[in-house]
C-alpha positions as CSV (number, residue, x, y, z in Angstrom):
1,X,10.9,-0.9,3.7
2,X,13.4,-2.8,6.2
3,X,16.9,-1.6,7.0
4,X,18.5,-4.1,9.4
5,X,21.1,-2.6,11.6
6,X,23.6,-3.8,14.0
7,X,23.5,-2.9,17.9
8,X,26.8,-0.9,16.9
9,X,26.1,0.7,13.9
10,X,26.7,4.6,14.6
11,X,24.7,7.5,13.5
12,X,27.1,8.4,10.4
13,X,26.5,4.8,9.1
14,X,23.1,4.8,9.8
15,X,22.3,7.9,7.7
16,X,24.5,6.3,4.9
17,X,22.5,3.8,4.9
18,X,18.8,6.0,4.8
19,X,20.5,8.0,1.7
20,X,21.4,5.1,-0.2
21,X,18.4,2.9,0.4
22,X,16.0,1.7,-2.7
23,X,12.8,3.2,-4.1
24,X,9.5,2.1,-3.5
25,X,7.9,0.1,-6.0
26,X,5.4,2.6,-7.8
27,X,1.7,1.3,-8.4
28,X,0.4,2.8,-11.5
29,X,-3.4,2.7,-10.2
30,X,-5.0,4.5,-13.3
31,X,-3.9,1.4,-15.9
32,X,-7.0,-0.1,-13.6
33,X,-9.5,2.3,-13.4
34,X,-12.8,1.4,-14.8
35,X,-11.8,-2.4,-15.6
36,X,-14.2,-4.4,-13.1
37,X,-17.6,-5.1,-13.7
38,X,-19.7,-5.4,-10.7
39,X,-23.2,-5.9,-12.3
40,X,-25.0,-4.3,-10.0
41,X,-25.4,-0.6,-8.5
42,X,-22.3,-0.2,-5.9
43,X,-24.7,1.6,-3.7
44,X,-27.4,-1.2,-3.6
45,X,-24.6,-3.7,-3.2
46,X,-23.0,-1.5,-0.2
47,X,-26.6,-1.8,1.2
48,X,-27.3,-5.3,1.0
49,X,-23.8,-6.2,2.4
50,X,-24.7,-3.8,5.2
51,X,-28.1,-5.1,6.3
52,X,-26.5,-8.1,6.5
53,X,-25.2,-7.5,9.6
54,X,-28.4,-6.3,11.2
């Protein structure tokens, strides 16, 4: 989150401002648990992508 404030802007009005501010989008993770399928073993894929490097 962004608050833009002004060179002048005084303490008072700057805690205003932090009281008043907007809440956070919230990202309801669990509504996506379990939905992709990889096809393959996620340890055997974390391998291959590994030795990849070597």
């Amino acid at each position: 989150m962004v608050i833009k404030l002004k060179k002048n802007t005084t303490s008072k009005q700057l805690n205003e401002k932090l009281l008043n501010r907007k809440p956070a989008k919230v990202i309801q993770a669990k509504k996506h648990l379990g939905k992709v399928n990889w096809g393959e073993d996620p340890l055997a894929y974390q391998k291959r992508k590994r030795n990849e490097w070597d």
